[in-house]
C-alpha positions in Angstrom: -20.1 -72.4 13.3 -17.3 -69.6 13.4 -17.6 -65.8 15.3 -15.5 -63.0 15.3 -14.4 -61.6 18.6 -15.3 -57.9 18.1 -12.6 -56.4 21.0 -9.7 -58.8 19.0 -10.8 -58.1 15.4 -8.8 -55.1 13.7 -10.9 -55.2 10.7 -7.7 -56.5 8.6 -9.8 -58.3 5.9 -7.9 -61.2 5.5 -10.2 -63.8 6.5 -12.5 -62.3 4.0 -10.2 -62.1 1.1 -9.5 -66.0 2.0 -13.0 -67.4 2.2 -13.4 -70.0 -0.2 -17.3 -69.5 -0.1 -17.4 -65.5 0.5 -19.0 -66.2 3.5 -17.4 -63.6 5.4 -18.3 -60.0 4.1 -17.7 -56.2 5.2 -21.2 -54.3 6.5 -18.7 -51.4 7.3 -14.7 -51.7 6.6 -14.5 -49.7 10.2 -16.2 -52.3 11.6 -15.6 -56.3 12.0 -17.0 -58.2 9.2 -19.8 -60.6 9.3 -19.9 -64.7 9.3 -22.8 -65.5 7.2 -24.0 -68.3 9.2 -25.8 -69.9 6.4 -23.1 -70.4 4.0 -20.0 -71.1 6.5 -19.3 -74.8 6.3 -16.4 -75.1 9.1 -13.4 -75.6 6.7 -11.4 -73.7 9.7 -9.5 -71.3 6.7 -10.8 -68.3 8.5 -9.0 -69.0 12.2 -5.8 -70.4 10.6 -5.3 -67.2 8.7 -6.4 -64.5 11.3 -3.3 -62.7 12.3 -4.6 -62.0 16.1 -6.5 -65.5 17.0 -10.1 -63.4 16.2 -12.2 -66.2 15.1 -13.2 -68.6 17.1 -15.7 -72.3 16.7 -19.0 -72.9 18.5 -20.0 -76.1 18.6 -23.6 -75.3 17.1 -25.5 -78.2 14.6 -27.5 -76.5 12.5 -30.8 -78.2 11.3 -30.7 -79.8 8.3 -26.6 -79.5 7.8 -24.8 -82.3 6.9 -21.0 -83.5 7.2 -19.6 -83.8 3.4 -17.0 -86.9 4.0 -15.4 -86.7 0.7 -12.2 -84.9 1.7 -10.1 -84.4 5.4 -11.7 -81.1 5.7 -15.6 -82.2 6.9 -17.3 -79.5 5.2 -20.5 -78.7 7.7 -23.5 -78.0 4.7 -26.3 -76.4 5.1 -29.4 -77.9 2.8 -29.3 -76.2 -0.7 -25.4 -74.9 0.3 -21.8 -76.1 -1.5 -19.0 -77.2 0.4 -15.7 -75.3 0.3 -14.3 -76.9 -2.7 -17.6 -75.9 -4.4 -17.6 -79.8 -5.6 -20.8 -81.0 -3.8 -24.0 -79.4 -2.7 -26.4 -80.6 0.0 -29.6 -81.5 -1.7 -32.3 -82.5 1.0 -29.9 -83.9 2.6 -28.2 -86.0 -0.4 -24.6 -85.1 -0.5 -24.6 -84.6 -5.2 -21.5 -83.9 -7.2 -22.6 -80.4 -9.4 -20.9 -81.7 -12.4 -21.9 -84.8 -14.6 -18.9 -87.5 -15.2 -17.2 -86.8 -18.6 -17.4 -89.3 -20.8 -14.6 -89.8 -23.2 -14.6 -88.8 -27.4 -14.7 -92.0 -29.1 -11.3 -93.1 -31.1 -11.2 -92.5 -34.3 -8.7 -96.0 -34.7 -8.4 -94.9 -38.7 -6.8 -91.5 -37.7 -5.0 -94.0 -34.5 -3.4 -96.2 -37.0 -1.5 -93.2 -39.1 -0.6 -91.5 -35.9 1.4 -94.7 -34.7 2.8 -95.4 -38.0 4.1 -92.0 -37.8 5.5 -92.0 -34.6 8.7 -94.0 -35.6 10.7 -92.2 -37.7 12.5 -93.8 -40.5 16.0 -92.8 -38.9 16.6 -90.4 -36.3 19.1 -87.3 -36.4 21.7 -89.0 -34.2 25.3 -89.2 -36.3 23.0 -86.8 -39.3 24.7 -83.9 -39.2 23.6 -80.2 -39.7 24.1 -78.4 -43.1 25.0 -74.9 -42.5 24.6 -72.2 -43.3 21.0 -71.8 -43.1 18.3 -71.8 -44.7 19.5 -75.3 -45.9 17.0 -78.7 -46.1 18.2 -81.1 -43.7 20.8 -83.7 -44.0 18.6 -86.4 -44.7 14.7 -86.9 -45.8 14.0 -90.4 -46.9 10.5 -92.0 -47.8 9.1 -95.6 -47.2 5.9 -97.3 -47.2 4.7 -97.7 -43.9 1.2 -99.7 -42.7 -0.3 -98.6 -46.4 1.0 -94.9 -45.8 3.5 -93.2 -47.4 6.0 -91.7 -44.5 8.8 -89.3 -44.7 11.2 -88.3 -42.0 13.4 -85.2 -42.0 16.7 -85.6 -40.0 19.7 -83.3 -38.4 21.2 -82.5 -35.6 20.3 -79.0 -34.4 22.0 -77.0 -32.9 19.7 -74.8 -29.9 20.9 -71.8 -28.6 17.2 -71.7 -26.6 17.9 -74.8 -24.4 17.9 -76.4 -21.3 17.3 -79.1 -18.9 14.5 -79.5 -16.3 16.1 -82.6 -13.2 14.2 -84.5 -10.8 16.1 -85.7 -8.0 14.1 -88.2 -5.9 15.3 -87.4 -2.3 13.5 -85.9 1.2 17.1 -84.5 1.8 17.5 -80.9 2.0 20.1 -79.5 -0.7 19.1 -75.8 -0.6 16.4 -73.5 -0.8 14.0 -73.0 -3.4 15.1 -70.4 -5.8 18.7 -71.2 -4.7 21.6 -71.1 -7.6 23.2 -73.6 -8.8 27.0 -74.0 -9.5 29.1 -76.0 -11.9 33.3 -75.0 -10.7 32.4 -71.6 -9.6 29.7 -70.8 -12.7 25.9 -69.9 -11.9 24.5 -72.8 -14.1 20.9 -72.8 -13.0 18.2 -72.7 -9.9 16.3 -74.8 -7.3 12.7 -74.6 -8.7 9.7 -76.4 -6.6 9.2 -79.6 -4.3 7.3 -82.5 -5.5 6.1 -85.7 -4.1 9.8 -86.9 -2.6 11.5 -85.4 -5.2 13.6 -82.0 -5.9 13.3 -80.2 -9.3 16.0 -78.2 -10.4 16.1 -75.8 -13.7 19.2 -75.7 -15.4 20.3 -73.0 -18.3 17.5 -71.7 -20.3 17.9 -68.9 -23.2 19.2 -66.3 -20.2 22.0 -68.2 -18.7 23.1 -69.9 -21.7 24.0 -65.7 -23.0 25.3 -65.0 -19.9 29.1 -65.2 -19.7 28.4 -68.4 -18.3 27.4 -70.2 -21.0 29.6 -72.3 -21.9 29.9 -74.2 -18.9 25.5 -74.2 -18.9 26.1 -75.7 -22.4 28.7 -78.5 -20.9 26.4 -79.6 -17.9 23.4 -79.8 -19.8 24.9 -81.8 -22.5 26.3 -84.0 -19.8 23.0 -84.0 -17.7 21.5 -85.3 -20.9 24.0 -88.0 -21.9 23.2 -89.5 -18.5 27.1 -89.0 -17.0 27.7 -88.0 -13.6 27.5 -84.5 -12.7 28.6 -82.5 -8.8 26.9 -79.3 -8.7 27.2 -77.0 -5.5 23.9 -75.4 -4.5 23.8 -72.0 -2.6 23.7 -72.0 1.0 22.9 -75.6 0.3 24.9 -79.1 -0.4 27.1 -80.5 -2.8 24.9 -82.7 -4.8 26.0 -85.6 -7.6 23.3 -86.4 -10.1 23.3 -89.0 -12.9 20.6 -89.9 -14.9 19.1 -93.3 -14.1 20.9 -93.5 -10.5 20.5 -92.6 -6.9 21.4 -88.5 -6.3 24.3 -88.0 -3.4 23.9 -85.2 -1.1 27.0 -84.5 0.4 28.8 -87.9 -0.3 25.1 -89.9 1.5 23.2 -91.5 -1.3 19.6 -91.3 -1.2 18.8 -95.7 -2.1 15.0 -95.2 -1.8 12.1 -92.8 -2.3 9.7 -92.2 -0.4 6.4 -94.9 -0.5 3.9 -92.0 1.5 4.1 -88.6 2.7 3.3 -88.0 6.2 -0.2 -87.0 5.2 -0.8 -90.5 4.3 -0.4 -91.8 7.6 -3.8 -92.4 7.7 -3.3 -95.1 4.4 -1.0 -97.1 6.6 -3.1 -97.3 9.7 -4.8 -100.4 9.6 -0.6 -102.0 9.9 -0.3 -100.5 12.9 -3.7 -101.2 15.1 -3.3 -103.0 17.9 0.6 -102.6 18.2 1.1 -99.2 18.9 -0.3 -96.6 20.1 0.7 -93.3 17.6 2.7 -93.1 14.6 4.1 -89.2 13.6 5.9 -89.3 10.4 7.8 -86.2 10.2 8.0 -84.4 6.7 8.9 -81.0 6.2 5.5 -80.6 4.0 3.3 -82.6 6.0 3.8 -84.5 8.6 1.2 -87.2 9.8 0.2 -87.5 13.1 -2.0 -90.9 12.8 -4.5 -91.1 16.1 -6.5 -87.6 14.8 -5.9 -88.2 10.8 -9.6 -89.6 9.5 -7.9 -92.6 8.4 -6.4 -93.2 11.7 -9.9 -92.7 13.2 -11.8 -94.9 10.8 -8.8 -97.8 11.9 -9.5 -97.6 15.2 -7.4 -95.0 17.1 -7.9 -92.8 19.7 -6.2 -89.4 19.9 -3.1 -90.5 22.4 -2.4 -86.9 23.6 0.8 -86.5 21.7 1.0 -83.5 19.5 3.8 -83.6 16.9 6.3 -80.3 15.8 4.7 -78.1 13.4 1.5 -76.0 12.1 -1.8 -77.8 12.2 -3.7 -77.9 8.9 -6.5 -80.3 8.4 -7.0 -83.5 11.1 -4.0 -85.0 11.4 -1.6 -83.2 9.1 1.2 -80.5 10.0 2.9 -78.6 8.3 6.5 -78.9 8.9 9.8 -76.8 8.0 12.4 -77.7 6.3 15.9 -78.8 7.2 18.6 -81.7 7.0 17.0 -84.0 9.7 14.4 -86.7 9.7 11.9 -86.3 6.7 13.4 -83.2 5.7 12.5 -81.7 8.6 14.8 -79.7 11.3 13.9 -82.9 13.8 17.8 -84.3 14.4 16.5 -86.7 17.4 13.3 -88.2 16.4 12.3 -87.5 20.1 11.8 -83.9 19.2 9.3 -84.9 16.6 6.7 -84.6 19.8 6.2 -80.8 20.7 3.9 -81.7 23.8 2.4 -84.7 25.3 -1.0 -83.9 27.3 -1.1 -86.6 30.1 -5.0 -85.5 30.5 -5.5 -87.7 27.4 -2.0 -89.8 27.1 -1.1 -92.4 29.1 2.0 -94.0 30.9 3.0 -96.8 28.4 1.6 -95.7 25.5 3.6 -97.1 22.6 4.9 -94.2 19.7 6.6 -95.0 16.4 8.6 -92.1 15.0 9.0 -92.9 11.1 10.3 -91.3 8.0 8.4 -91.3 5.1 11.3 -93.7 3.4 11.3 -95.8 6.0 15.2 -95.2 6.4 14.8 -94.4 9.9 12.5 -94.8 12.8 12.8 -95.1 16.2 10.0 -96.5 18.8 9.1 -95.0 22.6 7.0 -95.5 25.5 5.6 -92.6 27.3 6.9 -92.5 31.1 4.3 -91.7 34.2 6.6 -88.0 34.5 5.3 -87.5 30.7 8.6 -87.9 29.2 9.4 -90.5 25.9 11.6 -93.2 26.9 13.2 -95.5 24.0 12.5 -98.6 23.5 13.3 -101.1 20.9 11.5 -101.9 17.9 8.7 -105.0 18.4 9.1 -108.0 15.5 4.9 -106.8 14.7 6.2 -103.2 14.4 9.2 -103.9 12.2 6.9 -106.4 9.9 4.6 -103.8 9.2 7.4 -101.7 8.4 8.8 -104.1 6.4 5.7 -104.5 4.5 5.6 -100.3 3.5 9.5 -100.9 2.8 8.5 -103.4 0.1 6.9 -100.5 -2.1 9.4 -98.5 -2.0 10.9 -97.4 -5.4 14.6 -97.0 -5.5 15.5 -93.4 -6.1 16.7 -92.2 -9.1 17.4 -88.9 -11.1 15.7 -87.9 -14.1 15.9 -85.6 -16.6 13.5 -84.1 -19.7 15.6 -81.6 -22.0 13.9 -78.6 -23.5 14.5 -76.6 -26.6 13.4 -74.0 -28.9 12.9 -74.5 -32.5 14.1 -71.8 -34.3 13.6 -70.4 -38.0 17.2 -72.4 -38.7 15.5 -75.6 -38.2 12.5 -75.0 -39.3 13.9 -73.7 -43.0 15.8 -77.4 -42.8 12.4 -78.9 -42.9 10.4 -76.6 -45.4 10.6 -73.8 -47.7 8.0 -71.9 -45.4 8.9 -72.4 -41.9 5.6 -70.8 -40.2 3.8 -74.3 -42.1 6.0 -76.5 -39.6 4.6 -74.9 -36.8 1.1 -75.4 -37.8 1.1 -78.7 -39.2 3.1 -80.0 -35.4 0.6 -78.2 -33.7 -2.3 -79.9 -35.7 -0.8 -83.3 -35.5 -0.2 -83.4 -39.1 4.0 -83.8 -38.0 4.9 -85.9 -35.4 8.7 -84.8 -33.6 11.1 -87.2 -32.2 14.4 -86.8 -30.7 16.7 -89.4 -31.3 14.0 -91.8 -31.9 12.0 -90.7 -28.2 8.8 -88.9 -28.6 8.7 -85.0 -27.4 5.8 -83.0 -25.9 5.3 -79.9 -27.6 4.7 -77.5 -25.2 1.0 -75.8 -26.0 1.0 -72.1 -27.4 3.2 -70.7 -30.0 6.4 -71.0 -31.0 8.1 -75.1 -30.8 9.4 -76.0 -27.4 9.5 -79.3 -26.8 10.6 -81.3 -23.9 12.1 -85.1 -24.1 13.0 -87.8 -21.9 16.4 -87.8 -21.9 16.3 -91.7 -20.4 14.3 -92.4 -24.0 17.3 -91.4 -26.2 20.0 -94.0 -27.4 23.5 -93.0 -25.4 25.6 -89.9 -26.0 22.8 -88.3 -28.2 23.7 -84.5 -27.7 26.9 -82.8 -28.0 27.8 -78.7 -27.6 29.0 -76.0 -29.9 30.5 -72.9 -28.4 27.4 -70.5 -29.8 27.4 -71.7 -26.6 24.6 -73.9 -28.0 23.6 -77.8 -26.9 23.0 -79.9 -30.4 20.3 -82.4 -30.1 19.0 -85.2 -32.7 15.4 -83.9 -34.6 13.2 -85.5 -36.5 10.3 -84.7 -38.5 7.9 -87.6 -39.4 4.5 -87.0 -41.8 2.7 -88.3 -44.2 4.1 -87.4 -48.0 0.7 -85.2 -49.0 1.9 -83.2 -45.6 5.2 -82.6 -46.5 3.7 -81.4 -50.1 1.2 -79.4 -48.0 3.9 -77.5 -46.0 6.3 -76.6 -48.7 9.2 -79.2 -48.0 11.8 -80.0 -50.0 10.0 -82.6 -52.9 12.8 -82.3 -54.7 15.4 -84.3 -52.1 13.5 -86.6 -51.0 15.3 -90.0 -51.6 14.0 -93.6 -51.1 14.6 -95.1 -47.4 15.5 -98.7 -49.3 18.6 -96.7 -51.6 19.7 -94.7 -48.7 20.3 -96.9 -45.9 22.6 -98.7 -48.9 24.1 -94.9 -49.0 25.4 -94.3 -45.4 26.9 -95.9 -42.7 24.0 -96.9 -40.1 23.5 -98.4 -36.5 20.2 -99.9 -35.1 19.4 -98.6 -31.4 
């Protein structure tokens, strides 16, 4: 149970806007608000977010409460009470998920088999052209018989003023802050978005920047990005990064070989490796860092709290939160000594064995606590390094990605059919399927067509640039015949796939 210290409390409110169960309420704003005692389940977000250290535990079992143990938090429920994630709910003592398991819609396999027959277009728009200006139909629309349904496909290349290109750069090293810009030879080209799981996202061009007066050189990098060539961009405040599609991402000339196999909140995952031959394991990581001995899956292995409390913010049992920086994990830690912020000899012990250990396994350094209650280094054992070894082995190598995304416009749209509004319903009813060079795209929910495509999917310099500025990217637009009747297309052009291919020059990807 929580209580609020009445001569600390300045009646702030935060702990009751933060409350996941509103168990903390206001008798009189002037006055310190209330813990209902009933419906507080321990989930601690009440003292971490008290600006002036108000709320405090007692260690009070209430009758009939039981521990849920389906997350790190521990909810403490009272009978007929939900936990803080409002998942489960204490039922005489039964801990019962509220909501039923969802059971799948059955396939329809008829409706199955004309989606996959129409998911390879006939051709794609690579080396198609665009007829301008619009509205135009598109360079090509052929027809074939395909698994007893008659397919066209719609080609060009189309050019999209309303583009960009969304990278994922698998690396724990720092290269700037989030929001920072990013520069191509002096030119704002984009920005640092979010943090994943071990990877970086970054956001380049977009509608705004490729109309600024940089957009030429937005136009360049993206179409580069896309074609998978190598690309150094200069991040603000940040590094000097080199990205290619497909390979490891270079921070300031050091390439990043693998990604990371946990985060340091899943120390407690890798716990049963390490029982018996050390003591503690901290992996530092500037989201979470992992402090085995008090993470529940470090308990449930076998270990002990050893007394050694790692840098950073405690969240949940075991987990830190850490800050970010160029060091180990990400973190600000340059000597992995520093990843300890205090070692209480009341609980540790001279000899005690600690393995310091980046989430990449990259580096990691082993030490023995010393009767002053210092760390002295040691080297590695041959059981430590195996179990190492063993996390090592799954590993990925990094990589960068990339998925392009782009706006389909009224030009497009008129290439396709004599109505353009019809395109956009028939794609969001599933009647049309869209490729890009052959890869499928993910139309982005909502109206309007923005679409996003792995640019790994697409066969090798698919994209090229027109100084609009605007990148040009292979299209095409696969449906049944009765659809492309339906929509208004162009009946008219519609040629044979058998005659055509006799008609062009072609290439199989």
């Amino acid at each position: 149970m929580h209580r609020i210290e009445k001569e600390k409390c300045t009646a702030c409110g935060i702990c009751v806007k933060n409350c996941p169960l509103s168990a903390i309420t206001f008798q009189n704003k002037k006055e310190p608000p209330l813990i209902q005692e009933e419906l507080c389940v321990d989930c601690n977000v009440c003292t971490r977010v008290c600006p002036v250290e108000a709320v405090f535990i007692l260690p009070i079992e209430r009758e009939k409460e039981i521990i849920c143990d389906h997350c790190v938090i521990n909810c403490r429920i009272c009978s007929g009470k939900v936990g803080a994630c409002q998942r489960y709910v204490n039922i005489n003592g039964e801990l019962t998920r509220r909501r039923p398991i969802l059971i799948p819609a059955l396939v329809n396999f008829e409706e199955k088999r004309r989606t996959i027959a129409l998911s390879r277009p006939l051709l794609t728009g690579v080396g198609a052209g665009t007829l301008y200006p619009n509205p135009n139909p598109a360079p090509y629309i052929v027809e074939d018989h395909v698994e007893g349904i008659d397919v066209i496909t719609a080609v060009t290349e189309a050019p999209l003023t309303f583009s960009g290109i969304k990278v994922k750069i698998d690396t724990d090293n720092f290269i700037g802050d989030e929001t920072a810009l990013i520069k191509r030879k002096g030119h704002i080209i984009g920005h640092v978005t979010t943090e994943e799981y071990g990877s970086v996202m970054l956001s380049i061009g977009g509608s705004n920047l490729m109309t600024s007066k940089y957009g030429f050189e937005v136009a360049r990098t993206i179409v580069e990005i896309a074609n998978k060539k190598p690309v150094e961009l200069d991040i603000e405040k940040g590094k000097k990064i080199v990205i290619q599609v497909g390979k490891p991402p270079s921070t300031d000339g050091v390439v990043a070989e693998k990604m990371r196999p946990v985060c340091g909140g899943g120390v407690g995952g890798i716990a049963p490796l390490f029982k018996g031959i050390v003591d503690e394991v901290i992996i530092p990581d500037a989201n979470v860092t992992g402090l085995m001995s008090l993470h529940p899956g470090g308990r449930e292995a076998g270990f002990k709290f050893s007394g050694l409390i790692p840098v950073g913010i405690p969240s949940t049992p075991g987990r830190y939160f850490g800050e970010k920086g160029d060091g180990w994990g990400g973190t600000r830690i340059r000597n992995p000594r520093d990843a300890v912020a205090k070692i209480d000899m009341d609980i540790a012990r001279a000899g005690m064995k600690l393995l310091v250990l980046e989430p990449s396994c990259e580096r990691m350094a082993m030490f023995e606590v010393t009767p002053e209650g210092g760390l002295k280094e040691i080297p590695l054992t041959n059981a430590v390094q195996k179990a190492i070894q063993f996390i090592e082995e799954g590993c990925e190598d990094s990589m960068v990605s990339a998925l392009y995304v782009g706006g389909i416009g009224g030009g497009v749209r008129w290439s396709v059919t004599k109505y353009p509004i019809n395109l956009n319903r028939a794609l969001a009813q599933g009647k049309v399927i869209l490729t890009a060079g052959g890869a499928p795209t993910y139309i982005l929910p909502g109206g309007g067509i923005t679409f996003f495509v792995d640019v790994s999917k697409m066969p090798p310099d698919s994209f090229t640039w027109i100084p609009t500025p605007a990148t040009v990217v292979p299209l095409e637009f696969t449906m049944e015949r009765s659809t492309f009747e339906q929509i208004n297309g162009y009946v008219e052009l519609v040629k044979p796939y058998s005659e055509m291919i006799k008609k062009i020059k072609t290439q199989s990807v």
